[in-house]
PyMOL Python script that loads the backbone (N, CA, C, O; Angstrom):
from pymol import cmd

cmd.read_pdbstr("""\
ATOM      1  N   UNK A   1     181.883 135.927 128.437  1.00  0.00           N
ATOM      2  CA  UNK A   1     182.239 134.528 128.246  1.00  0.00           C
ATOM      3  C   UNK A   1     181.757 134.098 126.860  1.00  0.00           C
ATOM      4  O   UNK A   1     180.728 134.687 126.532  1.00  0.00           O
ATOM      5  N   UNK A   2     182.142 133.384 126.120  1.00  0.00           N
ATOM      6  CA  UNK A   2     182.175 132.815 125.024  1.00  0.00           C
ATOM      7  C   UNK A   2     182.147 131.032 124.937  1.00  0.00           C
ATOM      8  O   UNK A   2     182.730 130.091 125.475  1.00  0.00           O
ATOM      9  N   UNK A   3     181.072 131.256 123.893  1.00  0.00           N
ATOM     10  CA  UNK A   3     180.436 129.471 123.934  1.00  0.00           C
ATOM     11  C   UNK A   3     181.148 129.188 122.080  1.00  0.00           C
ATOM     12  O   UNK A   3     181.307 129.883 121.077  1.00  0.00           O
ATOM     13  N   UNK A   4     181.377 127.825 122.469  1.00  0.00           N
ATOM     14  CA  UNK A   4     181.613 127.414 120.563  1.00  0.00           C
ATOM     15  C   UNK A   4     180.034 126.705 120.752  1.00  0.00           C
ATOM     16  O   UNK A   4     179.588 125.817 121.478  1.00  0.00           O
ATOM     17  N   UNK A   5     179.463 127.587 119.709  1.00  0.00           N
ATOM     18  CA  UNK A   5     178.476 127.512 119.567  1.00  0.00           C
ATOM     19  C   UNK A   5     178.380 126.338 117.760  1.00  0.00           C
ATOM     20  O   UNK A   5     177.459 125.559 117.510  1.00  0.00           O
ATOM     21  N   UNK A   6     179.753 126.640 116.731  1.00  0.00           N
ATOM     22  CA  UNK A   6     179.274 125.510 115.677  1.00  0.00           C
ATOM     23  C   UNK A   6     181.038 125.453 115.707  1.00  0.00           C
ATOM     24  O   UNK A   6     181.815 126.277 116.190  1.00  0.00           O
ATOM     25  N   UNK A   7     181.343 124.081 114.956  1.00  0.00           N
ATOM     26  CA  UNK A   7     182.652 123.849 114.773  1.00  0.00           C
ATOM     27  C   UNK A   7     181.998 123.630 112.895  1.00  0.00           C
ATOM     28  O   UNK A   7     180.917 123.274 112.426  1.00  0.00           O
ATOM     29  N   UNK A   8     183.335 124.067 112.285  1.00  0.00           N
ATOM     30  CA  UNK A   8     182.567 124.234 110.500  1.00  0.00           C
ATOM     31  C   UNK A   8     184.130 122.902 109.880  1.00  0.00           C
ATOM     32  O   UNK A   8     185.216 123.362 109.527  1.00  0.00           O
ATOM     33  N   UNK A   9     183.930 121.819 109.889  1.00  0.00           N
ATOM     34  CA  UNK A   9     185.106 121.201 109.098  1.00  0.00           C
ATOM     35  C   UNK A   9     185.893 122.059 107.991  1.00  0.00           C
ATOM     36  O   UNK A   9     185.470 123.036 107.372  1.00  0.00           O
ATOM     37  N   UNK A  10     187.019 121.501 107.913  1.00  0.00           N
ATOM     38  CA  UNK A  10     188.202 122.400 106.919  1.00  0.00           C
ATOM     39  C   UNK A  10     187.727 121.784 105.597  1.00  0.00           C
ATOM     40  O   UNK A  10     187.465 120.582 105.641  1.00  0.00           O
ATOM     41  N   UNK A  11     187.524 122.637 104.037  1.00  0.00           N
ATOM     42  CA  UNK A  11     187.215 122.813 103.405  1.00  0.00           C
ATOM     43  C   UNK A  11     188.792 122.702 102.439  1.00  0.00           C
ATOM     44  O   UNK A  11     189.312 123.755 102.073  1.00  0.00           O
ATOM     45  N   UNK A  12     189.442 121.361 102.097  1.00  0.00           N
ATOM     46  CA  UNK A  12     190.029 121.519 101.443  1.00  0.00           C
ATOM     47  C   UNK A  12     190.395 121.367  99.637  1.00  0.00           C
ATOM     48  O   UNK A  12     191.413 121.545  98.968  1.00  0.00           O
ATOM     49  N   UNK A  13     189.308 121.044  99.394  1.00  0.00           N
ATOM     50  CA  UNK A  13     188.930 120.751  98.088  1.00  0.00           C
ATOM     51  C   UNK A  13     189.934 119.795  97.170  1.00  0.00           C
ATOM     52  O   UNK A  13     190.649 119.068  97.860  1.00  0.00           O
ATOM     53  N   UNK A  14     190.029 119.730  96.404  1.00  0.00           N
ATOM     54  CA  UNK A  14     191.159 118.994  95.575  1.00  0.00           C
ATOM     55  C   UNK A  14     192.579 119.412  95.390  1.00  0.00           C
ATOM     56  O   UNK A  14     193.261 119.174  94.393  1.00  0.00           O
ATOM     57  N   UNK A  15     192.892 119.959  96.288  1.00  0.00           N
ATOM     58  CA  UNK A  15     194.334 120.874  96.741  1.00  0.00           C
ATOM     59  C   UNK A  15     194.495 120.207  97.920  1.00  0.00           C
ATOM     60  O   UNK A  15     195.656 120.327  98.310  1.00  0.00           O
ATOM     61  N   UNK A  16     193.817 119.557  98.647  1.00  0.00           N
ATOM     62  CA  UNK A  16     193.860 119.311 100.269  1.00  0.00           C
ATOM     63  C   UNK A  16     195.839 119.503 101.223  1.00  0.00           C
ATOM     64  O   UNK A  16     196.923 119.899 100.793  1.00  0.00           O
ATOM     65  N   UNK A  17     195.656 119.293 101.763  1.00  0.00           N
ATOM     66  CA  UNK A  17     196.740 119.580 102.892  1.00  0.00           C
ATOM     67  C   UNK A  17     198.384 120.056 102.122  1.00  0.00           C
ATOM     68  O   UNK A  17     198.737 119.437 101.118  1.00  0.00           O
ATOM     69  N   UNK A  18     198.959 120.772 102.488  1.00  0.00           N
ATOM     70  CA  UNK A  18     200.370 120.748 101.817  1.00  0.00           C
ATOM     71  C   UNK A  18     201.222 119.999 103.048  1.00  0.00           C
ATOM     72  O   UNK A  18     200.773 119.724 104.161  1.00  0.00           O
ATOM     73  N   UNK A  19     202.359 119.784 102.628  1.00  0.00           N
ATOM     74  CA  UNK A  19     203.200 118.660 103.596  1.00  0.00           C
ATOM     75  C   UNK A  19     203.576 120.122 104.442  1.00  0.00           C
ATOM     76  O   UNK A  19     203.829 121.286 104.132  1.00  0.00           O
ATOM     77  N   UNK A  20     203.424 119.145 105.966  1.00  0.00           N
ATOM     78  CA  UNK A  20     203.738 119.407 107.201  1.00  0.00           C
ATOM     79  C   UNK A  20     202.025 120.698 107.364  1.00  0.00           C
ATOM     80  O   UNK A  20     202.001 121.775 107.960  1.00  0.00           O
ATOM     81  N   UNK A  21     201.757 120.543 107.188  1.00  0.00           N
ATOM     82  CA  UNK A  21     199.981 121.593 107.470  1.00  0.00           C
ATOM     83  C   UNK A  21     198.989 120.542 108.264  1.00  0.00           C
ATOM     84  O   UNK A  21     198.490 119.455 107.973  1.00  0.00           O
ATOM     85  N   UNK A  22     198.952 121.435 109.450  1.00  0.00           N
ATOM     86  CA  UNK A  22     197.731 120.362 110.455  1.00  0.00           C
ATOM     87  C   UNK A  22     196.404 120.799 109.752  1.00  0.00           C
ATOM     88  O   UNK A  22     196.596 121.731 108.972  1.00  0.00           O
ATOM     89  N   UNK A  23     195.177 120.392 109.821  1.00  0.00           N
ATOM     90  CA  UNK A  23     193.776 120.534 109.371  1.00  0.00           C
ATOM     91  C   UNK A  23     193.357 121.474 110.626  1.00  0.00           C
ATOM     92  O   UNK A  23     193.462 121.312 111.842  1.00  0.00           O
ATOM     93  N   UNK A  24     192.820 122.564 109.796  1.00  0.00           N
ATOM     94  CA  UNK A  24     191.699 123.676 110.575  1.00  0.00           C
ATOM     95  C   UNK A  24     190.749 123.565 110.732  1.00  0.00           C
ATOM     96  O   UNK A  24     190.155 122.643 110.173  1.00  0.00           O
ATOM     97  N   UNK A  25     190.169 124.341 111.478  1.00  0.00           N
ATOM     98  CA  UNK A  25     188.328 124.323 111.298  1.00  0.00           C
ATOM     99  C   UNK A  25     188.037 126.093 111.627  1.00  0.00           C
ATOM    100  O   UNK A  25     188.706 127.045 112.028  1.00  0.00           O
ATOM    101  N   UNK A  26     186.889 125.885 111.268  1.00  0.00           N
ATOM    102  CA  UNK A  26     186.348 127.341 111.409  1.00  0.00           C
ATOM    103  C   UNK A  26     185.035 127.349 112.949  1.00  0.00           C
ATOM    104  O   UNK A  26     183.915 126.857 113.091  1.00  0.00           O
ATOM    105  N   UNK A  27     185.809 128.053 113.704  1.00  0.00           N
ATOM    106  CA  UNK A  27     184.854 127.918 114.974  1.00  0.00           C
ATOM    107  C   UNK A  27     183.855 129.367 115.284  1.00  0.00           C
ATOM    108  O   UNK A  27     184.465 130.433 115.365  1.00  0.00           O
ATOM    109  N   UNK A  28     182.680 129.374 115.414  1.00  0.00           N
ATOM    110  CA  UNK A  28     181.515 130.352 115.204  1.00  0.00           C
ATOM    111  C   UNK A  28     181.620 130.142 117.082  1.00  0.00           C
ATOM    112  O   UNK A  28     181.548 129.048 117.643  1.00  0.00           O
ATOM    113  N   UNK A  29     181.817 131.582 117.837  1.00  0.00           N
ATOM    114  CA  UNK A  29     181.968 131.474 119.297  1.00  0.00           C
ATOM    115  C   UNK A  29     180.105 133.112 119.522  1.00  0.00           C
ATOM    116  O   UNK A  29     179.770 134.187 119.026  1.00  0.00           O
ATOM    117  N   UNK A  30     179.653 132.207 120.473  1.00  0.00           N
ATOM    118  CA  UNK A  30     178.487 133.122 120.609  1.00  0.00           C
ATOM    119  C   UNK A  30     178.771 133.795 122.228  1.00  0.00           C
ATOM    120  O   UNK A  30     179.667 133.226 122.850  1.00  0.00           O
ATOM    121  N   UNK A  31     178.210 134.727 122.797  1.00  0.00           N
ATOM    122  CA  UNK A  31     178.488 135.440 123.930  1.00  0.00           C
ATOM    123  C   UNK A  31     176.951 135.463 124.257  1.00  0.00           C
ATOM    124  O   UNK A  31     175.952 135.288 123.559  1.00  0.00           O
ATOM    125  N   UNK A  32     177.164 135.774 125.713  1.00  0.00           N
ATOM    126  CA  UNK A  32     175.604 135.966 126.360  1.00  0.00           C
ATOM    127  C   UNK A  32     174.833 136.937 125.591  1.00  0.00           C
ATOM    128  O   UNK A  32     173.618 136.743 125.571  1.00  0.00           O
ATOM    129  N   UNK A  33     175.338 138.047 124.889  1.00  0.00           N
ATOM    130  CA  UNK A  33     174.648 138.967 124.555  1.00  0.00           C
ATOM    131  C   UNK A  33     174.032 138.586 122.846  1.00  0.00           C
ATOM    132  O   UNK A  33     173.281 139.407 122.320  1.00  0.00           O
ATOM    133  N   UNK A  34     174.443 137.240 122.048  1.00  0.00           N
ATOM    134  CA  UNK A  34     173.966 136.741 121.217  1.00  0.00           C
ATOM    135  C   UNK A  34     175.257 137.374 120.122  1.00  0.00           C
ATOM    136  O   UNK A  34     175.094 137.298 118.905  1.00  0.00           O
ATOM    137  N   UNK A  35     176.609 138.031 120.760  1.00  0.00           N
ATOM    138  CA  UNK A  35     177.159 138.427 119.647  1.00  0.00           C
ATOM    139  C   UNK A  35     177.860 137.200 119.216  1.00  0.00           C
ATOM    140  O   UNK A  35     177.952 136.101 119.764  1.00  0.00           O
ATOM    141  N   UNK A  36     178.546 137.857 117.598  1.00  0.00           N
ATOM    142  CA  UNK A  36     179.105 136.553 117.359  1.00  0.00           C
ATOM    143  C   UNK A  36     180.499 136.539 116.838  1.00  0.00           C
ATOM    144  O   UNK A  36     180.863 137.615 116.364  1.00  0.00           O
ATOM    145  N   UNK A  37     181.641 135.249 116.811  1.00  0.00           N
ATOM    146  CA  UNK A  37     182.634 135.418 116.214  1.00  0.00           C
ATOM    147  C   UNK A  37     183.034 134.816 115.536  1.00  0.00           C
ATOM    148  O   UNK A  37     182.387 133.794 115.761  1.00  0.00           O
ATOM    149  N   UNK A  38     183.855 134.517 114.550  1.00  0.00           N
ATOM    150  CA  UNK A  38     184.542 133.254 114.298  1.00  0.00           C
ATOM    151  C   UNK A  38     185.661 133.445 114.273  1.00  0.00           C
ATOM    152  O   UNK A  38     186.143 134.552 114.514  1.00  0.00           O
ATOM    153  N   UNK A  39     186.593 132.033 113.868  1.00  0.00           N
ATOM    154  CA  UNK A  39     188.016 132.110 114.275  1.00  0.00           C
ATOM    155  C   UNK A  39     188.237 131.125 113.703  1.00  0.00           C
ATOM    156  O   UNK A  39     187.298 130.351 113.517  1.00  0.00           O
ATOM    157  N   UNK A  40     189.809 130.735 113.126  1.00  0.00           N
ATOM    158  CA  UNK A  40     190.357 129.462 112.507  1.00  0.00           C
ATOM    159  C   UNK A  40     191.349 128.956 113.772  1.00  0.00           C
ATOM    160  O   UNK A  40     192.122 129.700 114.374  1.00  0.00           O
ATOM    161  N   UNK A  41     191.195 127.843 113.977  1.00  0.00           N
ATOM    162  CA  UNK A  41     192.212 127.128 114.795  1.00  0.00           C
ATOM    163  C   UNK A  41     192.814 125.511 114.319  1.00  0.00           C
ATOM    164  O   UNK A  41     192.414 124.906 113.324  1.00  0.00           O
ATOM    165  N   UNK A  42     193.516 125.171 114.973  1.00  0.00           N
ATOM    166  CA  UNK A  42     193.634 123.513 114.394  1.00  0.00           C
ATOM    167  C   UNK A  42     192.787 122.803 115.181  1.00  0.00           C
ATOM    168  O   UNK A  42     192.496 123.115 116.336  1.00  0.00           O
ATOM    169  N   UNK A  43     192.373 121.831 114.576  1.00  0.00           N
ATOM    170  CA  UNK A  43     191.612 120.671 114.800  1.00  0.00           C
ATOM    171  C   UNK A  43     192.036 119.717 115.821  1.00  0.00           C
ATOM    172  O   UNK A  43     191.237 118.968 116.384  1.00  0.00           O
ATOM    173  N   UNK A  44     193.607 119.745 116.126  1.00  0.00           N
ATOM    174  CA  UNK A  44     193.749 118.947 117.294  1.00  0.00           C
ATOM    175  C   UNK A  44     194.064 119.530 118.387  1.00  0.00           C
ATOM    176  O   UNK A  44     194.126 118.895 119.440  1.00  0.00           O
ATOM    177  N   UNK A  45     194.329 120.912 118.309  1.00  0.00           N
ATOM    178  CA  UNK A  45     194.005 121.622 119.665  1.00  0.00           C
ATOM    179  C   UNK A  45     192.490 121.740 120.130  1.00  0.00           C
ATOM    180  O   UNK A  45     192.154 121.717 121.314  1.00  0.00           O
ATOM    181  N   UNK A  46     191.651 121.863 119.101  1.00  0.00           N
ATOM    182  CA  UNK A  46     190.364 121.757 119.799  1.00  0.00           C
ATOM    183  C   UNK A  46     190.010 120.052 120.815  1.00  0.00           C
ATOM    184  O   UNK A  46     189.405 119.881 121.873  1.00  0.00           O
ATOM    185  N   UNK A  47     190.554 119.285 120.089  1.00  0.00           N
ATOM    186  CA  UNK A  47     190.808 118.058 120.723  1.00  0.00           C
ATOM    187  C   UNK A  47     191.592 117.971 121.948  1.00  0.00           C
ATOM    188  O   UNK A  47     191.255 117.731 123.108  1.00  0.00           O
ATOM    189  N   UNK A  48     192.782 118.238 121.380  1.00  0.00           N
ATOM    190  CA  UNK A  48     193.993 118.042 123.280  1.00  0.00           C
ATOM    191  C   UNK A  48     193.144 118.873 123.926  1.00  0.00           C
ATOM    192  O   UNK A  48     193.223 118.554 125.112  1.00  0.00           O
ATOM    193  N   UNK A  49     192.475 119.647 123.819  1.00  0.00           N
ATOM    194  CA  UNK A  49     192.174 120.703 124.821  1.00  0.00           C
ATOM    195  C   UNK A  49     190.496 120.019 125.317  1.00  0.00           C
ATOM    196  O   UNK A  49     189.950 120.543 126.288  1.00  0.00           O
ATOM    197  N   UNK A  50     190.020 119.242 124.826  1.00  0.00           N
ATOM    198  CA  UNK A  50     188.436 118.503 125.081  1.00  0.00           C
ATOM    199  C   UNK A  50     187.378 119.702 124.396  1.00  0.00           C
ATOM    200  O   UNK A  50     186.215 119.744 124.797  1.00  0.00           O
ATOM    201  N   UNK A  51     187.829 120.603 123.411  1.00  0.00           N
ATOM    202  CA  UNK A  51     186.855 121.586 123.160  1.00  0.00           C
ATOM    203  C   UNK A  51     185.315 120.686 122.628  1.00  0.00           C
ATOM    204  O   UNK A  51     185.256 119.460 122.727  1.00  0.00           O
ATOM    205  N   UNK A  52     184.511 121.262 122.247  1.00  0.00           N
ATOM    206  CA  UNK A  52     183.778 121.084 121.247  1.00  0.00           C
ATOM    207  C   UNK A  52     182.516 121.712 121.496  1.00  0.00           C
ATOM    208  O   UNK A  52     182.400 122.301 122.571  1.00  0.00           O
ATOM    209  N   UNK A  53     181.122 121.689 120.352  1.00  0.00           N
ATOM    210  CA  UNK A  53     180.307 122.439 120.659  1.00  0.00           C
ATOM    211  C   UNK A  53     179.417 122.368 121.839  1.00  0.00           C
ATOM    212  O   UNK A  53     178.854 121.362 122.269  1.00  0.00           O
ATOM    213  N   UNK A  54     179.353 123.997 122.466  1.00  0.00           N
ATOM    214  CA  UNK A  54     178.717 123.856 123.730  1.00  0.00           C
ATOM    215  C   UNK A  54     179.730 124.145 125.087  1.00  0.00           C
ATOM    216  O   UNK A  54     179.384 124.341 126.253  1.00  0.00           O
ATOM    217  N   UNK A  55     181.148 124.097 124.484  1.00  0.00           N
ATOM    218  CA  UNK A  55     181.987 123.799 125.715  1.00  0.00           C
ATOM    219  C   UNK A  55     182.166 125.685 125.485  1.00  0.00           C
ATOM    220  O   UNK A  55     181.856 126.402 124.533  1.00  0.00           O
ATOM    221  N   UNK A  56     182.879 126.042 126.995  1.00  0.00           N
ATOM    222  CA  UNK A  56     183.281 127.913 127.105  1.00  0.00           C
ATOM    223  C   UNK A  56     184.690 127.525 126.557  1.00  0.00           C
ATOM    224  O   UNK A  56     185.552 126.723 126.917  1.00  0.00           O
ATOM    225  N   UNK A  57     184.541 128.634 125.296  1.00  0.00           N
ATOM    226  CA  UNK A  57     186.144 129.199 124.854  1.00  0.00           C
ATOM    227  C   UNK A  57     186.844 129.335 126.298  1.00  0.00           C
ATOM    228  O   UNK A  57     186.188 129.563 127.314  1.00  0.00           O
ATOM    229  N   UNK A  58     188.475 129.144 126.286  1.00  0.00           N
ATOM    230  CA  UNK A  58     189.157 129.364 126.917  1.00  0.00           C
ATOM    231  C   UNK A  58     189.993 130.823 126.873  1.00  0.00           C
ATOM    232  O   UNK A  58     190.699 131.280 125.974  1.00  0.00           O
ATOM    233  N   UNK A  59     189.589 131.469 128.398  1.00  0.00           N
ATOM    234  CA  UNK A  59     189.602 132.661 128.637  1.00  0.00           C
ATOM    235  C   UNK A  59     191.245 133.734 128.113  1.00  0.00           C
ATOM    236  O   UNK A  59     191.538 134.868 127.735  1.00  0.00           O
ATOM    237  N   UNK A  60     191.746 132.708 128.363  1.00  0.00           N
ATOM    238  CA  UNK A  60     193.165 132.612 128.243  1.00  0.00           C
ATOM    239  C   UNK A  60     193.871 132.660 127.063  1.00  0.00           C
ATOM    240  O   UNK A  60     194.959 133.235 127.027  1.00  0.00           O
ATOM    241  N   UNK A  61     193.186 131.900 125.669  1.00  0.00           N
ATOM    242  CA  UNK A  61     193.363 131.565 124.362  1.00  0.00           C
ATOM    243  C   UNK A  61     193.499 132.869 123.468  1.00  0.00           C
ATOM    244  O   UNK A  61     192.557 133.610 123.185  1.00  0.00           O
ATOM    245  N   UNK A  62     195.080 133.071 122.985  1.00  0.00           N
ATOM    246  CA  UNK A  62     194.942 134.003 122.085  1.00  0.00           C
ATOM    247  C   UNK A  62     194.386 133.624 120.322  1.00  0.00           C
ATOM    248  O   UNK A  62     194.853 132.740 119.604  1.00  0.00           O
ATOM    249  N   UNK A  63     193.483 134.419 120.040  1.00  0.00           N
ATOM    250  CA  UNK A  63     192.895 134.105 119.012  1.00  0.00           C
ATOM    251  C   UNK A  63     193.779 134.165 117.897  1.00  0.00           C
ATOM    252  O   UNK A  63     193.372 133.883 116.770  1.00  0.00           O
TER     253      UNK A  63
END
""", "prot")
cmd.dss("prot")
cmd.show_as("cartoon", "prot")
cmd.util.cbc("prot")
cmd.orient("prot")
């Protein structure tokens, strides 16, 4: 099982968004055994979905 252990805001610098591009984040997911991952997803699926830090990745979710 897998925890989002940090959510990292999207880093867009003075280039920010191109038209039609949702905002990412960088999600750091920890496992019982202390391993670790990260992953880019959008920012409002972590939302529609109620994610955030502390909540279990969804088992189901292709990365």
């Amino acid at each position: 099982m897998w925890k989002i252990k940090q959510i990292f805001d999207g880093d867009y610098g003075c280039e920010e968004l191109a038209e039609g591009q949702t905002p990412r984040v960088s999600v750091m997911l920890v496992d019982e055994a202390g391993a670790k991952k990260y992953i880019t997803v959008e920012d409002k699926w972590l939302t529609d979905n109620g994610l955030d830090e502390g909540s279990v990745w969804p088992e189901d979710t292709d990365e």
